[in-house]
Residue frames as a rotation matrix with the C-alpha (Angstrom) as fourth column:
UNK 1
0.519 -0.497 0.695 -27.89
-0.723 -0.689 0.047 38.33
0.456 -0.527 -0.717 -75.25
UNK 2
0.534 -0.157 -0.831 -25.34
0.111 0.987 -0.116 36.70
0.838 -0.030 0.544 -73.83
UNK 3
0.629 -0.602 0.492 -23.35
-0.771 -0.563 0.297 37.33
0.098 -0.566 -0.818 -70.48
UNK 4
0.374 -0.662 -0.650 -19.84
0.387 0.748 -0.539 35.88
0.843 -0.050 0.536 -69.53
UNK 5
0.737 -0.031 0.675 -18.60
-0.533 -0.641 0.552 35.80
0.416 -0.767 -0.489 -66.19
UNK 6
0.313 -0.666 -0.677 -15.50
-0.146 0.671 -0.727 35.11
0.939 0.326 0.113 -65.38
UNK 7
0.893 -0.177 0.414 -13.51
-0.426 -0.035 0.904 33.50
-0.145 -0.984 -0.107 -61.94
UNK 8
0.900 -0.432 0.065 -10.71
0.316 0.748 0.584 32.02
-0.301 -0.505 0.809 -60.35
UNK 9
0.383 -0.814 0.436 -7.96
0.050 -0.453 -0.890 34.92
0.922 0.363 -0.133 -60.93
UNK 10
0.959 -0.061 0.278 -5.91
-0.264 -0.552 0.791 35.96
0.105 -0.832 -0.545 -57.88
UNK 11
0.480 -0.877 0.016 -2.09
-0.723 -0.405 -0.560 35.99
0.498 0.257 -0.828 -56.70
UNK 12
0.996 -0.024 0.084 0.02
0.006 0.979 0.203 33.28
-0.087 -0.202 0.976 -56.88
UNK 13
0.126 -0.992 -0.028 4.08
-0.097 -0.041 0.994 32.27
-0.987 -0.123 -0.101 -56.81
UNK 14
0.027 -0.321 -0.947 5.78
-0.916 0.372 -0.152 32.07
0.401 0.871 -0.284 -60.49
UNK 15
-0.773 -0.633 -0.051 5.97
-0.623 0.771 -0.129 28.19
0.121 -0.068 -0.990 -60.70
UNK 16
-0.633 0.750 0.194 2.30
0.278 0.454 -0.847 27.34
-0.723 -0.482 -0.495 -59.32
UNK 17
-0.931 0.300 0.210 -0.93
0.329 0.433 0.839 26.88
0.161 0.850 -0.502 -60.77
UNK 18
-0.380 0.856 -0.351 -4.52
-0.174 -0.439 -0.881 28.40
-0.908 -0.274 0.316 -61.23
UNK 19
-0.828 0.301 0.473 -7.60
0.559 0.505 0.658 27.75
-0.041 0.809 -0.587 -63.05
UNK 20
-0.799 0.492 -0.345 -9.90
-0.354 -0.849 -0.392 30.30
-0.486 -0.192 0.853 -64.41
UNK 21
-0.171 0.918 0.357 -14.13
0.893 0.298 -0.337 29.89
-0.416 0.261 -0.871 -65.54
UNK 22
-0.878 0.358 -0.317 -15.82
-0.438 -0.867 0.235 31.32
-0.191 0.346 0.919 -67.43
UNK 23
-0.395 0.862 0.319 -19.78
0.612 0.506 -0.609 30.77
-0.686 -0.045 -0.726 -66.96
UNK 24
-0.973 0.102 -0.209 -21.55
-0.222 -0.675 0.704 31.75
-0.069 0.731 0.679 -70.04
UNK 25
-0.197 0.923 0.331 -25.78
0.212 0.370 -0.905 32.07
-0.957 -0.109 -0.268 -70.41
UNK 26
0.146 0.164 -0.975 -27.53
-0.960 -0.215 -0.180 31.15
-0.239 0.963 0.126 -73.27
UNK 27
0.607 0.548 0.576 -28.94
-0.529 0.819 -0.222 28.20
-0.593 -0.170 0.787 -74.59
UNK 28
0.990 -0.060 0.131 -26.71
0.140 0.602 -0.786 27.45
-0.032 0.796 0.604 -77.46
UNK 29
0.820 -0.570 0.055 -23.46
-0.562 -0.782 0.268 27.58
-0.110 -0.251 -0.962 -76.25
UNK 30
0.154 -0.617 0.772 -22.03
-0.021 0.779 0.627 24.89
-0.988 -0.113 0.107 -77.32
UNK 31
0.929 0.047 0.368 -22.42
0.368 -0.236 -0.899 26.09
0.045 0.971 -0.236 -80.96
UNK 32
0.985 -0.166 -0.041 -19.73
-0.145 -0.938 0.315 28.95
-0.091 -0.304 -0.948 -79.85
UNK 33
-0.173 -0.981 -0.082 -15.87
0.656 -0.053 -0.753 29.45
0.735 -0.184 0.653 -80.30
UNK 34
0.908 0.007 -0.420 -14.77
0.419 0.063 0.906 30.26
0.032 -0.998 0.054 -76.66
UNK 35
0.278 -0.954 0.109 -11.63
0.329 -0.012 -0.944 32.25
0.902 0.298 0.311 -76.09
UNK 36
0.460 -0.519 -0.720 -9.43
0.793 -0.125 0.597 33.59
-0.400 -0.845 0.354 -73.44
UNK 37
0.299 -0.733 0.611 -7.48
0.134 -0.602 -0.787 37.06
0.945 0.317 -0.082 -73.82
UNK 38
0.356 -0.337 -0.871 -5.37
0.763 -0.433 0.480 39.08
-0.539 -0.836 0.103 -70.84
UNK 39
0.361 -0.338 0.869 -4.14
0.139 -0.902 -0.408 42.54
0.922 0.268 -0.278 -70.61
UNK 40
0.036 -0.991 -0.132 -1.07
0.972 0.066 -0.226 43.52
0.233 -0.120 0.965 -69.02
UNK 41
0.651 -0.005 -0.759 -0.89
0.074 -0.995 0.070 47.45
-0.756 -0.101 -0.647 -67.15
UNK 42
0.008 -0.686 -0.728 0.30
-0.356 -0.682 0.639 49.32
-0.934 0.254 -0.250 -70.29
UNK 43
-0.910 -0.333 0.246 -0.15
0.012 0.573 0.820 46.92
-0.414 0.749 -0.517 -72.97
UNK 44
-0.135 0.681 -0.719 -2.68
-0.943 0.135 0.305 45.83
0.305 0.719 0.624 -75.63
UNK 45
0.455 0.488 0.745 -5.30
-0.592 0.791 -0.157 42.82
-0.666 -0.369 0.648 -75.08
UNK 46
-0.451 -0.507 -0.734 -3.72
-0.861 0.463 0.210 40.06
0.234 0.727 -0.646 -76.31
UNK 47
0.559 0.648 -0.518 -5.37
-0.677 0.717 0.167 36.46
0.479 0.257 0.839 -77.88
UNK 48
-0.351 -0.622 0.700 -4.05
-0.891 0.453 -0.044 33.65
-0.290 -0.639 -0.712 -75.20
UNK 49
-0.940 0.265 0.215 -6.28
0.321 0.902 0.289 30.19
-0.117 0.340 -0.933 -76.37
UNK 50
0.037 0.904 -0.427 -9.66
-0.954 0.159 0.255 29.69
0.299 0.398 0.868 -78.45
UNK 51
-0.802 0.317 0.506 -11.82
0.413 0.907 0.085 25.94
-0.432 0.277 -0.858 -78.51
UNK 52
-0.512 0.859 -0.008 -14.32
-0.836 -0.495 0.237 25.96
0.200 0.128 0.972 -80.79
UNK 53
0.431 0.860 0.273 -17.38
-0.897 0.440 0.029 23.43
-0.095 -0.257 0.962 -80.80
UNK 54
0.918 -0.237 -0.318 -15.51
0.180 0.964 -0.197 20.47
0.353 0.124 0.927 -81.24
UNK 55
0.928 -0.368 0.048 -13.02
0.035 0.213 0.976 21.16
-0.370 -0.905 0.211 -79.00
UNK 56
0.479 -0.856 0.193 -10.66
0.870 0.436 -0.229 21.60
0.112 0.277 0.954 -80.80
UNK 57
0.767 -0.116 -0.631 -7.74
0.482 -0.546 0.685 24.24
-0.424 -0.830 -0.363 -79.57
UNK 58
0.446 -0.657 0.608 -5.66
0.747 -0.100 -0.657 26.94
0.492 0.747 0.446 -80.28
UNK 59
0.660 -0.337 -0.672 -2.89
0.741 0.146 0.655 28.58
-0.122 -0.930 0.346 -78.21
UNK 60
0.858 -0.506 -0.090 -0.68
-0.501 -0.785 -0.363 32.32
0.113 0.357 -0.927 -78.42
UNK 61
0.450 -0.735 -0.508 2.79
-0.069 0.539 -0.840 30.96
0.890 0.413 0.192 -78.45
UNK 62
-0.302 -0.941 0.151 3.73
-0.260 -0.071 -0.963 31.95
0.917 -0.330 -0.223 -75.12
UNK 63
-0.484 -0.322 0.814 1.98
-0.867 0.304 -0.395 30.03
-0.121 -0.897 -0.426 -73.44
UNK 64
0.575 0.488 -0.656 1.67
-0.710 0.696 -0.104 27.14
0.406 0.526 0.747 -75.47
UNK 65
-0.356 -0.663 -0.659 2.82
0.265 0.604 -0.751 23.81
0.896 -0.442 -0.040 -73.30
UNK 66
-0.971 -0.215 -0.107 1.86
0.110 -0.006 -0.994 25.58
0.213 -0.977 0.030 -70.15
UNK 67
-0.500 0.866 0.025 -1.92
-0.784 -0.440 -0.438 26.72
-0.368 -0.239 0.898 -70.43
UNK 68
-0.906 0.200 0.372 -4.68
0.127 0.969 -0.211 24.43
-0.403 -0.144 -0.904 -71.10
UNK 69
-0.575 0.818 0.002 -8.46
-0.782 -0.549 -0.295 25.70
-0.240 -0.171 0.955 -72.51
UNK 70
-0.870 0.448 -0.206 -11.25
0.387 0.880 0.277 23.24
0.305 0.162 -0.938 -72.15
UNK 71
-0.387 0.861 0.329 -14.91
-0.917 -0.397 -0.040 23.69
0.096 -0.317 0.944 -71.67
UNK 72
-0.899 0.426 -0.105 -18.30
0.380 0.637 -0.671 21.95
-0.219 -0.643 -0.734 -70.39
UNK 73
-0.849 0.528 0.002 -21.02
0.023 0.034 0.999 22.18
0.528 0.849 -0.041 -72.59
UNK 74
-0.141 0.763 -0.631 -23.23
0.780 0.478 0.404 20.70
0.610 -0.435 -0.662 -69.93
UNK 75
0.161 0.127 -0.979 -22.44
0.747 -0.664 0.037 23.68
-0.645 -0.737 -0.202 -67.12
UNK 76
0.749 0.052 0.661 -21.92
0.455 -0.764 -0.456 26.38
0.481 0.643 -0.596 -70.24
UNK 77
0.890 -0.411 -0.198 -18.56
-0.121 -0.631 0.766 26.84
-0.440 -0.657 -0.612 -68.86
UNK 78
0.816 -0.539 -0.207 -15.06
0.226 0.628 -0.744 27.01
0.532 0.561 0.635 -70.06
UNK 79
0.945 -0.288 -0.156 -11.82
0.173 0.035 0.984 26.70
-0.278 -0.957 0.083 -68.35
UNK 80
0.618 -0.745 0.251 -8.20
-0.434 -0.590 -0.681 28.24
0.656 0.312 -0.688 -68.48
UNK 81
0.975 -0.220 -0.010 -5.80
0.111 0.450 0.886 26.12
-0.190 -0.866 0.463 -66.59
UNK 82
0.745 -0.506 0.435 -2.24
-0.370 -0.856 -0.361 27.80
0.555 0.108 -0.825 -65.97
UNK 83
0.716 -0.697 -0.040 0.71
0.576 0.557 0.598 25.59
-0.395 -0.452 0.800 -65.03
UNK 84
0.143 -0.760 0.634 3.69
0.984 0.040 -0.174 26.83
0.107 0.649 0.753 -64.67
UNK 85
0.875 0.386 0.291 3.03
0.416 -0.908 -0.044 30.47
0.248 0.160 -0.956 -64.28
UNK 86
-0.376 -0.865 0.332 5.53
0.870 -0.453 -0.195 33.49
0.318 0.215 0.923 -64.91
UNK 87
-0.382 0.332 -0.863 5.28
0.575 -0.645 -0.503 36.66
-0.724 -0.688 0.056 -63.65
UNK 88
-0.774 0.392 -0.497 4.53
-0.584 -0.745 0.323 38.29
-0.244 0.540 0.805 -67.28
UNK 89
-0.643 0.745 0.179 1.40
0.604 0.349 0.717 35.95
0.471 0.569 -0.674 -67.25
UNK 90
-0.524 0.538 -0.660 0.34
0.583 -0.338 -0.739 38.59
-0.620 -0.772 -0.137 -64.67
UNK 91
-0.986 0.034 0.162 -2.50
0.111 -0.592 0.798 40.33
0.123 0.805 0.581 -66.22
UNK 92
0.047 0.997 -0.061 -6.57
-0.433 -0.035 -0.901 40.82
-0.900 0.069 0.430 -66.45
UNK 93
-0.995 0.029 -0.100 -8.01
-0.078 0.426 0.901 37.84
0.069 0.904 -0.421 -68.59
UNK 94
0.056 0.996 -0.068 -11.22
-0.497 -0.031 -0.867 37.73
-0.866 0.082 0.493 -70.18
UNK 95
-0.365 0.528 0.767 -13.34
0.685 0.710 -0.163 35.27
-0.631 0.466 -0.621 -71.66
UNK 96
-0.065 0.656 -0.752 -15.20
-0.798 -0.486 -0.356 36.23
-0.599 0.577 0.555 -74.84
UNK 97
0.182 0.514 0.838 -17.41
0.245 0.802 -0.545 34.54
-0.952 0.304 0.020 -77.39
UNK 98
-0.892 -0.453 0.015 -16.70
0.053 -0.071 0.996 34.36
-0.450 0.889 0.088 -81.15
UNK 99
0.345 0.934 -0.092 -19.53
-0.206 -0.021 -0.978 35.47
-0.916 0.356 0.186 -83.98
UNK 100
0.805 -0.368 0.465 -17.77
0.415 -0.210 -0.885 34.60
0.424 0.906 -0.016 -87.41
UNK 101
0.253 -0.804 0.538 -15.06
0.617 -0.294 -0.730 36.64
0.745 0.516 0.422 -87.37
UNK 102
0.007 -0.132 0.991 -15.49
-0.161 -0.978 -0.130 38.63
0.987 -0.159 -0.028 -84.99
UNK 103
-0.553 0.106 -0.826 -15.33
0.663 0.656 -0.360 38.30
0.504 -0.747 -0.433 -80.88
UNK 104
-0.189 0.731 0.655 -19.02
-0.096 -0.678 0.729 40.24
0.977 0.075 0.199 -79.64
UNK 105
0.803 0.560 0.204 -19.12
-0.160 -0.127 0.979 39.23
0.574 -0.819 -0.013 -76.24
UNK 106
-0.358 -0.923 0.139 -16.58
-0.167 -0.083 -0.982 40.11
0.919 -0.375 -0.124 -73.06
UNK 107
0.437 0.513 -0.739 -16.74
0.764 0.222 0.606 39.11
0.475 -0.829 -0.295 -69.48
UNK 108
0.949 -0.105 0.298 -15.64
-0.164 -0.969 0.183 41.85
0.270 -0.222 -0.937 -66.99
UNK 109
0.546 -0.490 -0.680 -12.44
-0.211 0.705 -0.677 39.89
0.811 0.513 0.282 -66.35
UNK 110
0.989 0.054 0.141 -10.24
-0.149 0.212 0.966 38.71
0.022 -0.976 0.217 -63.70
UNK 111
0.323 -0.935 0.149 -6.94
-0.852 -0.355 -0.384 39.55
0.412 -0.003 -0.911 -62.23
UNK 112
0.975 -0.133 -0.180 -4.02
0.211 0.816 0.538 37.57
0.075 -0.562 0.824 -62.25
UNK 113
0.770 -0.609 0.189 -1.23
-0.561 -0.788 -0.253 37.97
0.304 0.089 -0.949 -60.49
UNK 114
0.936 -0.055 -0.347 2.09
-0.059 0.948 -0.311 36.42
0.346 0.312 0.885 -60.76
UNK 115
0.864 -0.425 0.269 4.79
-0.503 -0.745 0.438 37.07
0.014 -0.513 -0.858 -58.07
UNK 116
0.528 -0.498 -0.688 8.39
-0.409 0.560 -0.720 36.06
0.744 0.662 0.092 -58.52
């Protein structure tokens, strides 16, 4: 079992920055591709950045250049960092864990909001 919990959403100007956690239990998280999604009132969850175990990253297009995803093996945490922000980054993002192919675990996510 695994649980993800996520922080550090809340309402900022367009132009400024925020950084979101996600604390994940379970011993073997560092094995784990790590992602980020958000959802938008009205829209479909969309895929915002992955790292998998070697750190290495991948980014949706809009907001490639401005977001960041990095984790911390040691605290089983990973981190969304948001420069730049627009008001359509306003949204509920959640963290979730990758199995293969699939992504099996969700945190309950956290609002951000992005005011112009």
């Amino acid at each position: 079992q695994v649980q993800l919990v996520e922080s550090g959403g809340g309402l900022v100007q367009a132009g400024r920055s925020l950084r979101l956690s996600c604390a994940a239990s379970g011993r073997t998280f560092s094995g784990y591709t790590m992602g980020w999604f958000r959802q938008a009132p009205g829209k479909e969850r969309e895929f915002v950045a992955a790292i998998n175990w070697s750190k290495i990253t991948s980014y949706a297009d809009s907001v490639k250049g401005r977001f960041t995803i990095s984790r911390d093996n040691a605290k089983n945490t990973v981190y969304l960092q948001m420069n730049s922000l627009k008001p359509e980054d306003t949204a509920v993002y959640y963290c979730s864990k990758r199995d293969g192919s699939s992504w099996d675990y969700w945190g309950q996510g956290t609002q951000v909001t992005v005011s112009s």
